[in-house]
NUDREN-360245 format. One record per residue (C-alpha): residue number from 1; residue in one letter; x, z, y. Coordinates in Angstrom, 1 decimal, padded with zeros to 4 digits, always signed. Layout:
! residues N
+------+-------+--------+--------+--------+
: kese : marza :      X :      Z :      Y :
+------+-------+--------+--------+--------+
:  NUM :     A :      X :      Z :      Y :
...
+------+-------+--------+--------+--------+
//
This chain:
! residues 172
+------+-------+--------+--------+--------+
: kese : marza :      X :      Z :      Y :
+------+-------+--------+--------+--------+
:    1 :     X : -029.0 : -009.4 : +010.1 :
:    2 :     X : -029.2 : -005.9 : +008.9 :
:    3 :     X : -026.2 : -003.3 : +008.0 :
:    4 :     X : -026.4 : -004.0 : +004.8 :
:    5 :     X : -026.3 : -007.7 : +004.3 :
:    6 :     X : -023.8 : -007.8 : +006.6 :
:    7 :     X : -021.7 : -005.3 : +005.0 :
:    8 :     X : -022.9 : -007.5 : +000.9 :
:    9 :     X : -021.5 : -010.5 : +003.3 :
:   10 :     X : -018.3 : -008.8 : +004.0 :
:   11 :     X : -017.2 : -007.9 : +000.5 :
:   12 :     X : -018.3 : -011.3 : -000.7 :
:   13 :     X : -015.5 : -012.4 : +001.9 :
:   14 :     X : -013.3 : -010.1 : +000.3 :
:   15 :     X : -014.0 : -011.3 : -003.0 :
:   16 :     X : -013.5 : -015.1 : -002.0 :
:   17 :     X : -010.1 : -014.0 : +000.0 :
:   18 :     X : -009.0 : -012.5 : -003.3 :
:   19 :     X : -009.8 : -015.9 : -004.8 :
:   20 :     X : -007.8 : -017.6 : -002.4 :
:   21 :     X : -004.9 : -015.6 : -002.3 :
:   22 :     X : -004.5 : -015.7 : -005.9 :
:   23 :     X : -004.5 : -019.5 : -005.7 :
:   24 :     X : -002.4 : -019.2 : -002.3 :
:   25 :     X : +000.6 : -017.4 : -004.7 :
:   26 :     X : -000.2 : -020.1 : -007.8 :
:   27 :     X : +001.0 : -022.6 : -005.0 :
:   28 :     X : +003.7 : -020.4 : -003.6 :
:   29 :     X : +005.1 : -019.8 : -007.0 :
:   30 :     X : +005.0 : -024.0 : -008.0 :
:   31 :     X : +006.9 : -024.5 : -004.7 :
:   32 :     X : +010.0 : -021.9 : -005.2 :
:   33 :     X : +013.0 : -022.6 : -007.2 :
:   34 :     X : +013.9 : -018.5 : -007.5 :
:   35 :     X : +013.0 : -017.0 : -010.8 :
:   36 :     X : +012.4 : -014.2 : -009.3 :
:   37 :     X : +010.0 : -015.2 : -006.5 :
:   38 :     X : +008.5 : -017.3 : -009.4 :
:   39 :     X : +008.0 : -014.1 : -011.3 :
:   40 :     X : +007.0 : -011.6 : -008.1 :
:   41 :     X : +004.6 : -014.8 : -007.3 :
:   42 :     X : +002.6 : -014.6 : -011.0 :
:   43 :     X : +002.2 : -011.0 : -011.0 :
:   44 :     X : +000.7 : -011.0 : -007.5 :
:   45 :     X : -001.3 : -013.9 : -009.1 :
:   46 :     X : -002.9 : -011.4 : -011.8 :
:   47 :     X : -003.0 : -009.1 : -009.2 :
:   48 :     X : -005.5 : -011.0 : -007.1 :
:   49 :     X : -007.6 : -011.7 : -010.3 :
:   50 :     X : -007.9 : -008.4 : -011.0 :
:   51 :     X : -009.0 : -007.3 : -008.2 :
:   52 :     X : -011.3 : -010.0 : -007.4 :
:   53 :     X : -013.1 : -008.9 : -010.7 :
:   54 :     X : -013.2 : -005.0 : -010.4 :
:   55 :     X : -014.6 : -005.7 : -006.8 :
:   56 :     X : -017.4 : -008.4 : -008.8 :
:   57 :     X : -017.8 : -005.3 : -011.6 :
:   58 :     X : -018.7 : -002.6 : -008.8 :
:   59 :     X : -020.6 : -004.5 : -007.0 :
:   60 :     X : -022.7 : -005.1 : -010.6 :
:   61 :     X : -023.0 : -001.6 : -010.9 :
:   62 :     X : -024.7 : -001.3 : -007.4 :
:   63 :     X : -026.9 : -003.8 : -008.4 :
:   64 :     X : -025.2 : -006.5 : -006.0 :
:   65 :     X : -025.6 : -010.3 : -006.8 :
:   66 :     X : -022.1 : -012.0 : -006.2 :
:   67 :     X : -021.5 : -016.0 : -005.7 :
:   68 :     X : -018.1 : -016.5 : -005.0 :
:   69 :     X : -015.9 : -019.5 : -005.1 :
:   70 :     X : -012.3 : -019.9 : -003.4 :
:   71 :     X : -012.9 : -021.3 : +000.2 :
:   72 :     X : -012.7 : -024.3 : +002.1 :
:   73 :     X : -010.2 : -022.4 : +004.7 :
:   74 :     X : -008.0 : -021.2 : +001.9 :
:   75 :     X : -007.7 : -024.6 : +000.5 :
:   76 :     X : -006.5 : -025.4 : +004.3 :
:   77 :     X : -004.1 : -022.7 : +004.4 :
:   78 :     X : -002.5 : -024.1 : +000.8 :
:   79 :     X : -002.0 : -027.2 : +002.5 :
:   80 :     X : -000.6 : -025.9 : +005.2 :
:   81 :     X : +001.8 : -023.9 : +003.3 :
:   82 :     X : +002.7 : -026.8 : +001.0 :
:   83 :     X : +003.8 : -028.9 : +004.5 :
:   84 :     X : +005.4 : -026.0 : +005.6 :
:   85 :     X : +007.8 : -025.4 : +002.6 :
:   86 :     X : +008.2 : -029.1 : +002.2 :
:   87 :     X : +009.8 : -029.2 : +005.3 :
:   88 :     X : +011.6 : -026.3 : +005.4 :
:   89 :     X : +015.7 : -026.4 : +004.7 :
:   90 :     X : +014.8 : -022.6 : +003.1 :
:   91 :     X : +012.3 : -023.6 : +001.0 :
:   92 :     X : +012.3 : -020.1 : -001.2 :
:   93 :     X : +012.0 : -018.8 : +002.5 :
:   94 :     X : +009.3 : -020.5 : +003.8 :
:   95 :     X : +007.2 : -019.8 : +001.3 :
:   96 :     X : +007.5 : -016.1 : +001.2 :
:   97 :     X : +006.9 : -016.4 : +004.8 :
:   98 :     X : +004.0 : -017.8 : +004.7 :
:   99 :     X : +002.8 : -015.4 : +001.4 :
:  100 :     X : +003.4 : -012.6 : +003.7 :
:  101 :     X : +001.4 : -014.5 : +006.5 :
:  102 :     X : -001.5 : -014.6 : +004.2 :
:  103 :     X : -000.6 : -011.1 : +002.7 :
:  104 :     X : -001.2 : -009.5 : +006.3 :
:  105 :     X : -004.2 : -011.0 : +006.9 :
:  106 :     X : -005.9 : -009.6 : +003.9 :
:  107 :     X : -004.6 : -006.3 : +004.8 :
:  108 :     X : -006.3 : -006.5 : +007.6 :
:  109 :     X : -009.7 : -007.9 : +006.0 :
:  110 :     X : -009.1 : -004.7 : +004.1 :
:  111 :     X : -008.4 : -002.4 : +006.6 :
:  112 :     X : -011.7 : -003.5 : +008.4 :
:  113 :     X : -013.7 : -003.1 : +005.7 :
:  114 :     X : -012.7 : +000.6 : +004.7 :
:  115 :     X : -013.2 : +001.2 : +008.4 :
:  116 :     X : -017.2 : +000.3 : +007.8 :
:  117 :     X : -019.1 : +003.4 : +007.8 :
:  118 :     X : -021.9 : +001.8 : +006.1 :
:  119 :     X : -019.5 : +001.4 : +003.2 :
:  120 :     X : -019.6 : +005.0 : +002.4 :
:  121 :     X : -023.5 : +005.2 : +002.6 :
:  122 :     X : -024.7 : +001.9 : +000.9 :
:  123 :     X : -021.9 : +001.5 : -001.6 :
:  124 :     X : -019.6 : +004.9 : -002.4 :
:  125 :     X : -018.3 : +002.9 : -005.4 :
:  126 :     X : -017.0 : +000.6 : -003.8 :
:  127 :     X : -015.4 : +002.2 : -000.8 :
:  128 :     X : -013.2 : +004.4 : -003.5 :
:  129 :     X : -012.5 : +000.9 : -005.1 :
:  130 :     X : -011.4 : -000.8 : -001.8 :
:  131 :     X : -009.2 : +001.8 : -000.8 :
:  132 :     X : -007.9 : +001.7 : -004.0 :
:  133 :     X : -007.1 : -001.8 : -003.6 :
:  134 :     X : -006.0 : -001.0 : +000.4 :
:  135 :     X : -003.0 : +000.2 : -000.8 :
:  136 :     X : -001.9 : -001.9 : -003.5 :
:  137 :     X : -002.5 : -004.7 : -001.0 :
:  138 :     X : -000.6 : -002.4 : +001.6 :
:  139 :     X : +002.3 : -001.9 : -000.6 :
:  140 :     X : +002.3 : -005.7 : -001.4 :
:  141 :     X : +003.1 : -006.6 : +002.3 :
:  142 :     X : +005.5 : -003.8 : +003.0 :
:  143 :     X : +007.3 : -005.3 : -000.1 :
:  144 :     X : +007.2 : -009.3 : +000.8 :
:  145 :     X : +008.5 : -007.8 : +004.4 :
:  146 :     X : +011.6 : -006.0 : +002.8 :
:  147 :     X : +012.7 : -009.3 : +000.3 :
:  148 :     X : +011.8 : -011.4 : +003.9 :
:  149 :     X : +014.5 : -009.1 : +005.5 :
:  150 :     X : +017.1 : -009.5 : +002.9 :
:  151 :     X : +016.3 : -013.5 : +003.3 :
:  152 :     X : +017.2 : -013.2 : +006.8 :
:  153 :     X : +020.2 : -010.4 : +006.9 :
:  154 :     X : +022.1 : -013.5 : +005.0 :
:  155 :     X : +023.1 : -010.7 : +002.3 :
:  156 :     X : +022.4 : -013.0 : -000.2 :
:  157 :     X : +024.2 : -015.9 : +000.4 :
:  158 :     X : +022.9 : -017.5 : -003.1 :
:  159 :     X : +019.7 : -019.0 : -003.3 :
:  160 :     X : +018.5 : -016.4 : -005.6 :
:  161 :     X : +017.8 : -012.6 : -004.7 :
:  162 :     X : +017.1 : -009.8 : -007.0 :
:  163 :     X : +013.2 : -008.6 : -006.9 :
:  164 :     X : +012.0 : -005.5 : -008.2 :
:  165 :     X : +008.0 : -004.8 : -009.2 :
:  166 :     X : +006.4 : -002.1 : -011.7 :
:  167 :     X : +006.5 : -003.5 : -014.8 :
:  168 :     X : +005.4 : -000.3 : -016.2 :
:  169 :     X : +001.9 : -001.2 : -014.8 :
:  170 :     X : +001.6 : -004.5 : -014.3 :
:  171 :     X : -001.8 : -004.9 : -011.9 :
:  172 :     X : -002.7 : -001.5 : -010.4 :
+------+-------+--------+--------+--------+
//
């Protein structure tokens, strides 16, 4: 396989993990009881839409085909999740456990793909549009890790915590 269908296979990867995650936070969000994770949940819901269809709209514009549906191992990994929480005293915990699980592993996805240097050469579009989405995703798992910390430091002794997210600019 060439450089270049390997690199149209990587970004359809991307494309499907976007898919995935967005369904992976659907599922997160049915199985917490805080309004605020509910809320945090949805809007990295959109998010993942979003991107999913700028990344399908670049690729257009390269002249890229793109056949994408949410995978087999996703639907795995929302299983898994939904045994985890299930059985989890913390269920709001658990499942921003696991979100963040998932969260890392697309930053790295991401990370590996920006590193491509055939990205640059084939497809400059769409390297400024993954590292555009890089550091939203970036930003996303620094921000699960710090509401994950106040989870653990026991600060909030409640079952709810307070969330904050742009709402100025609701998907980057």
């Amino acid at each position: 396989m060439n450089s270049r269908t390997k690199l149209v296979y990587q970004i359809n990867k991307i494309i499907q993990l976007q898919l995935d995650r967005a369904l992976g936070y659907q599922k997160a969000r049915s199985l917490t009881k805080d309004p605020s994770l509910k809320s945090l949940f949805e809007h990295y819901t959109q998010q993942s839409y979003y991107f999913a269809d700028k990344l399908q709209a670049a690729m257009a514009l390269q002249a890229i085909e793109t056949h994408v549906k949410p995978s087999w191992t996703g639907a795995v990994y929302r299983a898994w999740m939904i045994f985890r929480v299930r059985l989890s005293t913390r269920k709001d915990r658990a499942a921003l456990s696991t979100a963040l699980s998932a969260e890392k592993m697309m930053h790295l996805s991401y990370e590996l793909l920006c590193a491509n240097k055939y990205l640059t050469y084939y497809y400059p579009l769409l390297k400024f549009t993954f590292l555009k989405q890089f550091f939203s995703i970036k930003k996303t798992k620094e921000e699960l890790e710090t509401i994950l910390i106040r989870y653990d430091s026991g600060r909030q002794q409640s079952a709810e915590i307070e969330v904050s997210f742009p709402q100025s600019a609701p998907i980057p």
